[in-house]
C-alpha positions in Angstrom: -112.6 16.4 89.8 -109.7 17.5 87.1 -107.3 15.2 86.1 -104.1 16.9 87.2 -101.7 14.6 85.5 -100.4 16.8 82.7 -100.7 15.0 78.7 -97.5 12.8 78.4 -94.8 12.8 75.9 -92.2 10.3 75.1 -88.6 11.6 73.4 -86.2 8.3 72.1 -83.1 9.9 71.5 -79.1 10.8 71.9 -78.4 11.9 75.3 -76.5 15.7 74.4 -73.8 16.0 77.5 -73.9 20.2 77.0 -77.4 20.2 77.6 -78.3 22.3 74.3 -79.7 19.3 72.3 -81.2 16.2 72.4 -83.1 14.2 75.2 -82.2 17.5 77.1 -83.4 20.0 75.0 -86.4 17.6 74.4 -87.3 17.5 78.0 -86.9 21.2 78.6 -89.3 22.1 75.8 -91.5 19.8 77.0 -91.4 21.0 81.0 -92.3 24.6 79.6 -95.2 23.4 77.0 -96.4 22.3 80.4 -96.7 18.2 79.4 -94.9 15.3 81.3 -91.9 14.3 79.0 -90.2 11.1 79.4 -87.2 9.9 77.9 -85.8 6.7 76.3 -81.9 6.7 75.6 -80.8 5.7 73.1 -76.7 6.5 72.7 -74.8 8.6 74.7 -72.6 11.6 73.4 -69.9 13.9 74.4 -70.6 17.4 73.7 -70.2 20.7 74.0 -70.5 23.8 72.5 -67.5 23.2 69.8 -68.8 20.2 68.8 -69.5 16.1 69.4 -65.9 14.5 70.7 -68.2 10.8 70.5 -70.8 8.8 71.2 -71.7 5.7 72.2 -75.1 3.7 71.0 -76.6 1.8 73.6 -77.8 -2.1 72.8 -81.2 -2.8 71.2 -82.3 -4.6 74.2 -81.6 -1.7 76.9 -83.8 0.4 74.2 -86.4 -1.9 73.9 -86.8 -2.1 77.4 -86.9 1.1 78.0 -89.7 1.4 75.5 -91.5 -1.3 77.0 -91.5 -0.1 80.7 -92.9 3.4 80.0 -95.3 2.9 77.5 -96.6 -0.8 79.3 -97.2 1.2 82.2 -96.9 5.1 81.8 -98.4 5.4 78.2 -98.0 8.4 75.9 -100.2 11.3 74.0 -97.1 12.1 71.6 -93.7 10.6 70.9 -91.0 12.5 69.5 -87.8 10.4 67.7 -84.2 12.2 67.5 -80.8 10.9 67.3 -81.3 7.1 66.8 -77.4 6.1 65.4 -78.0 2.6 63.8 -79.6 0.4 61.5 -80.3 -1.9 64.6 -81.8 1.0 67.1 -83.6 2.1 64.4 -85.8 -1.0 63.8 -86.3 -1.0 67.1 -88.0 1.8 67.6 -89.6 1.6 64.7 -91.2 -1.9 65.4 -92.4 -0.9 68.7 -93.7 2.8 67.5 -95.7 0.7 64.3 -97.6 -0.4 67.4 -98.3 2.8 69.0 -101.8 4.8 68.5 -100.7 8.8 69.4 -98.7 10.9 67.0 -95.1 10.2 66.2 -92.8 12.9 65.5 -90.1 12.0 63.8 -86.8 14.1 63.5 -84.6 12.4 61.0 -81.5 13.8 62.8 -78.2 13.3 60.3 -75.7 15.5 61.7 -75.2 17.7 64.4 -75.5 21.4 64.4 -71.4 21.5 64.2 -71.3 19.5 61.0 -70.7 15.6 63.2 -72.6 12.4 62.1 -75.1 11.3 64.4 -76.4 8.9 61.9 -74.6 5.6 60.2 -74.2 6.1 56.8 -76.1 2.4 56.8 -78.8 3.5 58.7 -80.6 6.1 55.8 -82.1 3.0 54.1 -83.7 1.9 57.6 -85.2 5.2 58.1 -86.8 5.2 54.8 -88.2 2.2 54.9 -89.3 1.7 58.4 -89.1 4.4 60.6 -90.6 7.4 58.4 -93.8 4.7 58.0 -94.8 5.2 61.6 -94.4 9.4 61.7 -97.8 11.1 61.7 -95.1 14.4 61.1 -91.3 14.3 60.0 -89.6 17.3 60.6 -86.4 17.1 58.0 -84.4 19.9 57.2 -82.8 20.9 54.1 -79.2 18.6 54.6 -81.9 15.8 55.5 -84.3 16.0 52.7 -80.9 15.7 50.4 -80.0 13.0 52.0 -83.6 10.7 52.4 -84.7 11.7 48.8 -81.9 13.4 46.7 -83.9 16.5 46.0 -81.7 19.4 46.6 -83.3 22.3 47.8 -82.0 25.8 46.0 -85.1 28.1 47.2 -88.3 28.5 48.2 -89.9 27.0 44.8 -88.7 23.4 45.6 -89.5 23.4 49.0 -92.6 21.8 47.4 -90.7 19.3 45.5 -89.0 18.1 48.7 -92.4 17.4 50.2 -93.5 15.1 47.9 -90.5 12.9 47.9 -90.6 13.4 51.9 -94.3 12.2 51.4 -94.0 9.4 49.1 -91.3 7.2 52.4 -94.6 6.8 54.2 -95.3 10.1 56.8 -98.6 11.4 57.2 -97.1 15.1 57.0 -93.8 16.6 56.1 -92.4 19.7 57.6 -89.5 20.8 55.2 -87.6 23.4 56.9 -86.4 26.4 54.9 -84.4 27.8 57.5 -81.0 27.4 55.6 -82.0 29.1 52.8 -81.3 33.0 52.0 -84.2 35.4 53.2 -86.7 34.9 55.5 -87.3 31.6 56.7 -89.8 29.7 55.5 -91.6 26.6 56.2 -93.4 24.1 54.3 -95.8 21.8 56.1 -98.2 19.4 53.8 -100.1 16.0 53.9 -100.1 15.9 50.3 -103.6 18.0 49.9 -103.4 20.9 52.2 -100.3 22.7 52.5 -99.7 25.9 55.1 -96.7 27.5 55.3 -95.2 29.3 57.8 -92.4 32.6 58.0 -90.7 34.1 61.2 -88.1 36.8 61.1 -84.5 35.8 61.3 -83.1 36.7 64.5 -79.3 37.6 64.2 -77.8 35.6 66.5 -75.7 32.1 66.4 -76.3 30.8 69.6 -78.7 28.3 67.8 -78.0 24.6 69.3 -80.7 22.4 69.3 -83.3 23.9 67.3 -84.5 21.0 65.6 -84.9 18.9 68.6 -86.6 21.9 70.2 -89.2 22.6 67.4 -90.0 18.5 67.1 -90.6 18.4 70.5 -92.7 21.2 71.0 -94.8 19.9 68.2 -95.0 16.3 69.9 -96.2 18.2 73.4 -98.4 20.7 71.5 -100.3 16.9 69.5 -100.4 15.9 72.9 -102.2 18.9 74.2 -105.0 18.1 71.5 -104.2 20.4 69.1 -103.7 19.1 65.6 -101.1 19.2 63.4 -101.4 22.5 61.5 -102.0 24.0 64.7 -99.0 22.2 66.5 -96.7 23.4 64.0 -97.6 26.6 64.1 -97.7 27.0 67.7 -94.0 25.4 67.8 -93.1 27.5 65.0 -93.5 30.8 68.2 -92.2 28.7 70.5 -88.8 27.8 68.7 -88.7 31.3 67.3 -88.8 32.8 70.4 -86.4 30.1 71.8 -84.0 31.7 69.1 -84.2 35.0 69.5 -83.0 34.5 73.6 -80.4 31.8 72.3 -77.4 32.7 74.7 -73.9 31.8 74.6 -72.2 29.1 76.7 -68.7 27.9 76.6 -66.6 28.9 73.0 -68.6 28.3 70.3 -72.6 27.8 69.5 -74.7 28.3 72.5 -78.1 27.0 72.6 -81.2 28.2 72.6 -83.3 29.2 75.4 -86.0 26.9 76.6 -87.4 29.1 79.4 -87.6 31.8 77.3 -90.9 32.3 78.2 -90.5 32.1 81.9 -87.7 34.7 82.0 -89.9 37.4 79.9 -92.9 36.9 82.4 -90.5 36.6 85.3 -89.1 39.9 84.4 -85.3 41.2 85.1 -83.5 38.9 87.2 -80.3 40.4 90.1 -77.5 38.7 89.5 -76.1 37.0 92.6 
């Protein structure tokens, strides 16, 4: 008989109030990738579609716990990171994912897409040296690079550049993402000896909240589905673009992307009630 329970995946991350980014972004991706996602918490923010009015870490312990119940009974294929705030949530997670045998994804998540800090200041060094050791792929983008290595990224040349410095903090693989540069965007992923890289076309449109979240997390369900990482990314890479293209607006600024994109193309035009 087939095993109907669905590969599992494990997001520890900010909680986004708007629904765009985040642990709900990350479970949305996850629920149309067509794995189980579960979710540790591990701060709280209010936010909308102008921005983050706050957040609110929660206590090592309640994270730590909440690691411990799902993967001492549950278990995971992938785990994706996102918003992680502190020094102290971040060596949490980072001593319990040292323990863990499937992929980690790591999202080094700085700042939100409005431009707020969703990252202490103190908490870079932590990353560095302990979190970025247990990703099998971090997912930085150009802000974050900057900011983990110093290596400012001007075009396409130094993408390659960024990757090494990315490399040498202790990932398997680093996907630098050329998004935010001028042209069409472009990619880098590389373990230090192979390197693919990987274009989409720019869609013209700003409702674009959560991206990041959406593409590390379609990368941890795709690792979970057994595909590997060249393959993950690049099936991600579709998903998010797609995702981005259907990016809708909600409230008055950035809307977010659309995580049933593919549903609403198969299901076709829908009445309005």
């Amino acid at each position: 008989m087939t095993d109907p329970t669905p590969p599992r995946v494990l997001t520890v991350a900010g909680s986004d109030s708007g629904g765009g980014a985040g642990i709900q972004a990350d479970l949305k991706t996850m629920l149309a990738l067509g794995v189980h996602g579960m979710s540790v918490i591990a701060a709280v923010t209010a936010q909308n579609s102008l921005g983050v009015q706050g957040y609110w870490e929660l206590p090592p312990e309640a994270v730590r716990a909440q690691l411990d119940s799902v993967l001492g009974d549950i278990g995971v294929q992938a785990v994706k990171t996102g918003m992680l705030a502190s020094p102290a949530l971040v060596e949490v997670v980072a001593e319990v994912l040292a323990g863990v045998e499937a992929p980690v994804v790591v999202d080094p998540v700085g700042v939100s897409k409005h431009g707020d800090t969703l990252l202490a200041p103190e908490a870079v060094d932590t990353v560095k040296s302990r979190l970025l050791r247990t990703a099998t792929v971090v997912t930085p983008n150009l802000w974050e690079v900057a900011q983990l290595t110093g290596v400012k990224v001007e075009d396409e040349t130094d993408l390659g550049r960024a990757a090494e410095a990315v490399l040498e903090l202790g990932p398997t693989w680093a996907l630098i993402k050329g998004g935010h540069l001028p042209g069409a965007p472009v990619d880098l992923l590389t373990d230090g000896t192979r390197e693919f890289r990987f274009t989409a076309e720019r869609h013209d449109n700003r409702h674009t909240h959560g991206t990041g979240c959406t593409l590390a997390s379609a990368i941890a369900s795709y690792l979970a589905r057994g595909e590997d990482v060249p393959a993950a990314v690049e099936r991600a890479k579709t998903y998010v673009t797609g995702a981005i293209a259907h990016g809708f607006a909600l409230g008055e600024g950035i809307g977010p992307v659309d995580h049933a994109w593919q549903w609403r193309r198969d299901a076709g035009p829908q009445e309005t009630p």
